[in-house]
C-alpha positions as CSV (number, residue, x, y, z in Angstrom):
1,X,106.5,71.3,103.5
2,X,103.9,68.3,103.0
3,X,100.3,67.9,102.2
4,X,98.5,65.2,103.8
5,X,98.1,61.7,102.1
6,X,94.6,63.2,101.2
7,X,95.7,66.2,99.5
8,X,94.2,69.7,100.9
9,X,95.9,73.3,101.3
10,X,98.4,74.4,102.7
11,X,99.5,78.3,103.9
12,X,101.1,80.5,101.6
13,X,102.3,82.7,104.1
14,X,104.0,79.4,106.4
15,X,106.3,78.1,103.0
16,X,109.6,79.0,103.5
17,X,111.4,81.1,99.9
18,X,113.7,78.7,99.8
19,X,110.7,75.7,99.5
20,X,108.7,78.0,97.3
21,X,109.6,76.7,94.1
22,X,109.2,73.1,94.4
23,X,106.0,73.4,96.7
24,X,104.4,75.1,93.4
25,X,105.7,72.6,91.0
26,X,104.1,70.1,93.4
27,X,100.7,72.0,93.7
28,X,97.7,71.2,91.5
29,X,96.5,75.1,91.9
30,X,96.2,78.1,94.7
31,X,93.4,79.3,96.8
32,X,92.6,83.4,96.9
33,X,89.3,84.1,99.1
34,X,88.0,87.4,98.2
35,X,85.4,88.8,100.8
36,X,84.5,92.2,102.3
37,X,83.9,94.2,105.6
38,X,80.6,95.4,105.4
39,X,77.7,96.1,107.5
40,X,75.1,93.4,107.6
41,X,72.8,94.1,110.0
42,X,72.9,94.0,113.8
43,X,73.0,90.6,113.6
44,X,75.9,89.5,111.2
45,X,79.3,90.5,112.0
46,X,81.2,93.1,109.7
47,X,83.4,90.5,108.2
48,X,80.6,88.1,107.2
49,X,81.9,88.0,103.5
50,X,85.1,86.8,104.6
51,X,84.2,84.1,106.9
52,X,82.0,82.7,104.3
53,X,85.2,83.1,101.6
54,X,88.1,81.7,104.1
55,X,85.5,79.3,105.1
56,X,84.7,77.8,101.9
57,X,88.5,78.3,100.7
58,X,88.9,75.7,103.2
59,X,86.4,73.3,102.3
60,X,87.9,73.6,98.8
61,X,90.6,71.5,100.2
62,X,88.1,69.6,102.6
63,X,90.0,71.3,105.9
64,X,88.7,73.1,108.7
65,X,88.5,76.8,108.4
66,X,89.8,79.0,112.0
67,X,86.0,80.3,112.5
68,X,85.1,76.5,112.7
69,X,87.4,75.2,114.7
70,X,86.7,77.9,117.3
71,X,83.1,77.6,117.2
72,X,81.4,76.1,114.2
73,X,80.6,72.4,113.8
74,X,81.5,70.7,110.4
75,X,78.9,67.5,110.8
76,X,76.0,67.9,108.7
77,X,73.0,67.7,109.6
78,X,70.8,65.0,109.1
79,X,66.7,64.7,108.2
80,X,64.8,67.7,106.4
81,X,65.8,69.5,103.7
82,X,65.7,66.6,100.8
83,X,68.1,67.3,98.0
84,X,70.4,69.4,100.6
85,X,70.5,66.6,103.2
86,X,71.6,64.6,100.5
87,X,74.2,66.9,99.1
88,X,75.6,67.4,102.8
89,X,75.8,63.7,103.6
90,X,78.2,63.5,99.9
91,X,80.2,66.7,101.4
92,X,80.6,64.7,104.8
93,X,82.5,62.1,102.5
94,X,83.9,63.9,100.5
95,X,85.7,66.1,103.9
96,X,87.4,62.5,105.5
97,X,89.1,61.9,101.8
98,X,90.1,65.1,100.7
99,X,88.1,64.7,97.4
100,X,84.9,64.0,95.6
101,X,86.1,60.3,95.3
102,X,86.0,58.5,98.0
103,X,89.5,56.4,99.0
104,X,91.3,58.5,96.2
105,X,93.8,61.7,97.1
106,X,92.4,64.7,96.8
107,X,94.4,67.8,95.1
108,X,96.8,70.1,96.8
109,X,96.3,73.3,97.3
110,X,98.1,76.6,98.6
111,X,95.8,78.7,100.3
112,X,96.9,82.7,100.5
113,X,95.5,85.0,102.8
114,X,91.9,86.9,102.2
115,X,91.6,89.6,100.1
116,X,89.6,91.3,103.2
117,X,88.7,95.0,101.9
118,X,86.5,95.3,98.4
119,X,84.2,97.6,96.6
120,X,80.6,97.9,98.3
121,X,77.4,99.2,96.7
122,X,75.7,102.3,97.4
123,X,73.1,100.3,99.3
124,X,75.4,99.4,102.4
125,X,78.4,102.5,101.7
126,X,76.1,104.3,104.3
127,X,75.8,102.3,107.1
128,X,78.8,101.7,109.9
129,X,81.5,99.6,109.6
130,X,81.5,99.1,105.7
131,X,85.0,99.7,104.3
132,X,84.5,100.4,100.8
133,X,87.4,100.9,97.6
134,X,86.3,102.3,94.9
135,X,86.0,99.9,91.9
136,X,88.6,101.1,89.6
137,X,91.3,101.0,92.5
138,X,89.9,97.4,93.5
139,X,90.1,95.8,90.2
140,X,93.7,97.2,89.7
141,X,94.3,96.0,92.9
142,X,93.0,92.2,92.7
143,X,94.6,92.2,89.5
144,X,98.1,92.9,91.0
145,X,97.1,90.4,93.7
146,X,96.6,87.7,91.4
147,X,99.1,88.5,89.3
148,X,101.6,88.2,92.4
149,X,100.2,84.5,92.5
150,X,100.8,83.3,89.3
151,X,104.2,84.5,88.9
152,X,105.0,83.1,92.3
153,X,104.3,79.7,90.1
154,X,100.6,79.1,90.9
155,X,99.0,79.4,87.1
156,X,95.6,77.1,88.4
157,X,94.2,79.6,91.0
158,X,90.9,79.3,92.3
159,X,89.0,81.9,93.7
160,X,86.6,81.7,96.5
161,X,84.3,84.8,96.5
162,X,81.6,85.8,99.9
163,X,80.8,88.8,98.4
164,X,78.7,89.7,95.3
165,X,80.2,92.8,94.4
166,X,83.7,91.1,94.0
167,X,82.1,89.3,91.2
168,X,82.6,92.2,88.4
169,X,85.7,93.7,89.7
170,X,87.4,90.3,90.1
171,X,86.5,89.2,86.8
172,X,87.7,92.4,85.6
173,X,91.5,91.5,87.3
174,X,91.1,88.1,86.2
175,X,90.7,88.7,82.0
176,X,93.3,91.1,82.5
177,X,95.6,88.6,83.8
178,X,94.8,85.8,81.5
179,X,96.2,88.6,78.7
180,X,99.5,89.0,80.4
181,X,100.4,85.4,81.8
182,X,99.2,82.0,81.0
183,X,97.0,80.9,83.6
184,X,93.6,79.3,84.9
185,X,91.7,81.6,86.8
186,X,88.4,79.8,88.7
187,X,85.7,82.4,90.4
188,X,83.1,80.4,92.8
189,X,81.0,82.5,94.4
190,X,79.8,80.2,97.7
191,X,76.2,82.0,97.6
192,X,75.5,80.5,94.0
193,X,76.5,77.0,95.1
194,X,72.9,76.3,96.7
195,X,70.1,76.9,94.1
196,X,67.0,78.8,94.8
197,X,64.7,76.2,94.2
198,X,66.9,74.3,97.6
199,X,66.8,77.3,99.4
200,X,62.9,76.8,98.8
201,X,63.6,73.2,100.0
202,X,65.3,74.1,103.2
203,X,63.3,77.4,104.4
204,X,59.9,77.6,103.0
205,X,57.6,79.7,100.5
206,X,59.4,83.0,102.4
207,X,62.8,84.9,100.8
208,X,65.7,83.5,102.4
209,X,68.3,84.9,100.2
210,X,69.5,88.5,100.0
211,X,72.1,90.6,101.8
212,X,72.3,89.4,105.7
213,X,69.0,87.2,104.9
214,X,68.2,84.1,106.2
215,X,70.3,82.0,103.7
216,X,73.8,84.0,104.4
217,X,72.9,84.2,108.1
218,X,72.6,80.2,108.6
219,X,75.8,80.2,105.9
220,X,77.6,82.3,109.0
221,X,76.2,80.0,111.5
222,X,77.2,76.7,109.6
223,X,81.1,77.7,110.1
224,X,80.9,80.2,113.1
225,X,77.9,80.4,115.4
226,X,79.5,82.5,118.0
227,X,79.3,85.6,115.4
228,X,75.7,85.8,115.3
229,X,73.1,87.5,117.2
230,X,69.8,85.8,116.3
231,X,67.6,88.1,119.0
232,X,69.1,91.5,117.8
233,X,67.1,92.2,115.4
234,X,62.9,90.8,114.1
235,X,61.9,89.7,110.4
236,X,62.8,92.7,107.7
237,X,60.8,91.6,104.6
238,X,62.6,92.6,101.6
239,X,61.5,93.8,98.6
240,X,60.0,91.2,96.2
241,X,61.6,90.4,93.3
242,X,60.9,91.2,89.9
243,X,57.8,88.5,88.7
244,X,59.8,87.1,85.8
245,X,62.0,83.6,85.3
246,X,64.5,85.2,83.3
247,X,68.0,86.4,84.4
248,X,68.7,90.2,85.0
249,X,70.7,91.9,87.6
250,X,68.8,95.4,88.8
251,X,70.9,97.8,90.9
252,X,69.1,100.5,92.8
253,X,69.9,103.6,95.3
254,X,67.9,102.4,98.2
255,X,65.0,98.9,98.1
256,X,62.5,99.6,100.8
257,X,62.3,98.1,103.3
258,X,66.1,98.5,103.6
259,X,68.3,98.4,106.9
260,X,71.2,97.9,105.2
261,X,69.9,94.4,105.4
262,X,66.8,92.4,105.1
263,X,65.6,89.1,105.1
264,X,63.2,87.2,107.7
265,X,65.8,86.2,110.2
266,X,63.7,83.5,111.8
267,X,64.1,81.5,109.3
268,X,67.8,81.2,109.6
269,X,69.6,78.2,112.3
270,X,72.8,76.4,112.8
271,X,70.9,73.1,111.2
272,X,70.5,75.2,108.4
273,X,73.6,76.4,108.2
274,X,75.6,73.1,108.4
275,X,73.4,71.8,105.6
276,X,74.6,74.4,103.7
277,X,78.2,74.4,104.2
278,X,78.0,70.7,103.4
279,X,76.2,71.5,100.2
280,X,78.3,73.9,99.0
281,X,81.3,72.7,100.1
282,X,80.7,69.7,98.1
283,X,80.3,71.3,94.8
284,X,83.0,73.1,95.1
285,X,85.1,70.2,96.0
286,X,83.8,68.6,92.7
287,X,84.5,71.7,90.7
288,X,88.3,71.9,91.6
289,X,88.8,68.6,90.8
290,X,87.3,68.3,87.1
291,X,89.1,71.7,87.1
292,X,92.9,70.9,88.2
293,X,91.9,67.1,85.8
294,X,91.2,69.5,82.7
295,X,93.9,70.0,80.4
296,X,96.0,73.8,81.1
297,X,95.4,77.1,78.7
298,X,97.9,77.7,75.9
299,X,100.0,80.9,76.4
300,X,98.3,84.1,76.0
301,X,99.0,85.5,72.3
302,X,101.1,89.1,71.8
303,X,99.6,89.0,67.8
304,X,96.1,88.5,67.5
305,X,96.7,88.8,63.6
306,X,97.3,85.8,60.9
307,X,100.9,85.0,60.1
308,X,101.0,86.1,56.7
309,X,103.3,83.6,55.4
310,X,100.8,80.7,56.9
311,X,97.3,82.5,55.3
312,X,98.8,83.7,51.8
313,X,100.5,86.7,50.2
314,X,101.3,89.2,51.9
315,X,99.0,92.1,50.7
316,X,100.5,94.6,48.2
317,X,102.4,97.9,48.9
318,X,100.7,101.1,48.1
319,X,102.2,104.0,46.5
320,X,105.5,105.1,48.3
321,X,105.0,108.3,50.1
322,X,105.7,111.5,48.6
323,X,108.7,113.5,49.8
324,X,107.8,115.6,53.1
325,X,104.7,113.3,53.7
326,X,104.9,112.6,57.5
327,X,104.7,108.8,57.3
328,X,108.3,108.7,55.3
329,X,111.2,107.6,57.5
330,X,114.4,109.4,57.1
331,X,118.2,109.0,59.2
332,X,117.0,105.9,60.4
333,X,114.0,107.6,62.3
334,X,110.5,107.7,62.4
C-alpha cells in the first residue's frame, strides 16, 4: 500500500499483516478518533461526536471523511465571518496539497477505526440513545487501544477527540502509555480549534457553543447536513456562564434550562458549518506537521533514581541486622 504524492491517511484496517511493518516504518504517525454516542437533542444525531472525530481525523490528512462524501460539501465558504473566512480559505489550500505548505507533500498517516462508545456525564446519562462506560473501564480501555497502536509500530499517534468527556479519560490512557512505551501521543479536541472570540465573529452577541448548540450543530452540518434536523426543535437558551475571564471547568447534576441540550439552534447553518470545518481543519493540519517535524521522545525510564556511580558515593551501610530481625536474608531467601 501507497499514500498519494501528497501524503494523507490511509486505513488501518485495509493493510494487509504481511505490509504492516514496512507501511509503519514509512508512516510519519497514526490517526485514533475518539467520539461518543450520545443524545444531543432532537436535532443532532446520536453519533454527532463521532462524525465530528472521523471527520476531522480526515482532514488531519486533508482527505474526505464518508459523512462528507455522502452528503457534506468540503468548499468553504466565502464572505462573512472575518478571521474564519480567512482561516477556511488557508484550509481550502492546504486540502488540494495535503499540507500547510502549499506545493510541498504533506505527511502520511494511518487512520484506525473510531473509538465509538465513551464515558458520558450525568447531564446526558439520562436521556435515550446515550451509551455510556463508566470512566475507570474507559480509560483502561483507550489505554489498551492505544497501546495496541504503538506496538503495532505507530509511536507518533494523533488523537482526534468530538467529545469533551474523552478529554480526561484519554489523557489518563495516554500518560499511562507514555510510562510503558516510548511514544508521542497528540490529543486535539476539534471543538477547541475555533476560539470563542470567532465563534463571536461568526454567530453574534448570543451563546453558540455548548452541548448540541449552535457551534457543534453547524460543525455537523459542515461534514454531513443530511444528519440534522434544523425544524425539530426552537432556541433552548442555556445557562450563562460564570462572569469571570479566568479558566475553570464547573460540573453540575442538571443546568436549567436543560434538554439534554441547549443552545439557540437558529443560529446554526451549513455556511457556518463549512467555515468551521475549514478552520479547524486547518489548524489541525498545521499542528501534525510541526508535530511529526519535531524531534521523537527518549525511551520511557524503569529508574527514576540517580546512578550512584554518576552522582557520588554510594551512601553508607547501616548497622547489619540483628539475628531474627525480619529484614535478614537467610538460604538464599528473602
Amino acid at each position: 500500500m501507497t499514500w498519494p504524492t501528497g501524503g494523507g491517511l490511509l486505513p488501518a484496517t485495509r493493510i494487509p499483516g504481511g505490509e504492516l511493518a514496512a507501511v509503519a516504518a514509512a508512516a510519519d504517525y497514526a490517526v485514533l478518533p475518539v467520539g461518543a454516542v450520545e443524545w444531543h437533542g432532537p436535532h443532532l444525531p446520536l453519533g454527532t461526536d463521532l462524525i465530528l472525530a472521523e471527520g476531522f481525523a480526515a482532514e488531519a490528512g486533508g482527505t474526505s471523511s464518508p459523512a462528507a462524501e455522502a452528503g457534506g460539501t468540503s468548499s468553504p465558504a466565502a464572505g462573512a465571518g472575518g478571521a474564519v473566512a480567512s482561516a477556511a480559505g488557508s484550509a481550502s489550500a492546504a486540502s488540494s496539497s495535503g499540507d500547510t505548505t502549499t506545493g510541498s507533500p504533506g505527511p502520511r498517516g494511518v487512520l484506525f477505526p473510531a473509538v465509538p462508545y465513551a464515558a458520558c456525564p450525568g447531564q446526558t446519562r439520562p436521556w435515550p440513545g446515550t451509551v455510556s462506560i463508566r470512566p475507570e473501564i474507559a480509560v483502561g480501555y483507550l489505554a489498551d487501544v492505544i497501546e495496541g497502536i504503538v506496538a503495532a509500530g505507530f509511536p507518533r499517534l494523533l488523537i482526534v477527540n468530538g467529545h469533551d468527556a474523552n478529554m480526561s479519560t484519554v489523557r489518563a490512557a495516554m500518560e499511562w502509555v507514555s510510562g510503558r512505551r516510548t511514544a508521542s501521543l497528540l490529543l486535539v479536541n476539534w471543538f477547541q480549534l475555533v476560539t470563542p472570540a470567532e465563534t463571536t465573529e461568526l454567530y453574534g452577541p448570543l451563546t453558540a457553543r455548548g452541548h448540541g448548540g449552535a457551534y457543534e450543530t453547524s460543525g455537523v452540518l459542515g461534514f454531513d447536513p443530511g444528519a440534522v434536523r434544523l425544524d425539530a426543535v426552537t432556541d433552548l437558551p442555556p445557562k450563562p456562564k460564570l462572569p469571570v475571564g479566568h479558566p475553570y471547568v464547573l460540573v453540575e447534576s442538571r443546568p436549567d434550562p436543560w434538554q439534554g441540550w441547549s443552545g439557540h439552534i437558529s443560529l446554526a447553518s451549513e455556511a457556518a458549518g463549512r467555515q468551521v470545518r475549514a478552520t479547524a481543519g486547518a489548524r489541525l493540519r498545521e499542528i501534525v506537521a510541526a508535530w511529526v517535524a519535531a524531534p521523537p521522545p527518549a525511551p520511557p525510564t524503569a529508574d527514576p533514581l540517580p546512578d550512584a556511580a554518576a552522582d557520588g558515593p554510594a551512601p553508607t551501610a547501616g548497622p547489619a541486622p540483628a539475628a531474627g530481625d525480619p529484614t535478614t536474608v537467610t538460604g538464599g531467601e528473602r
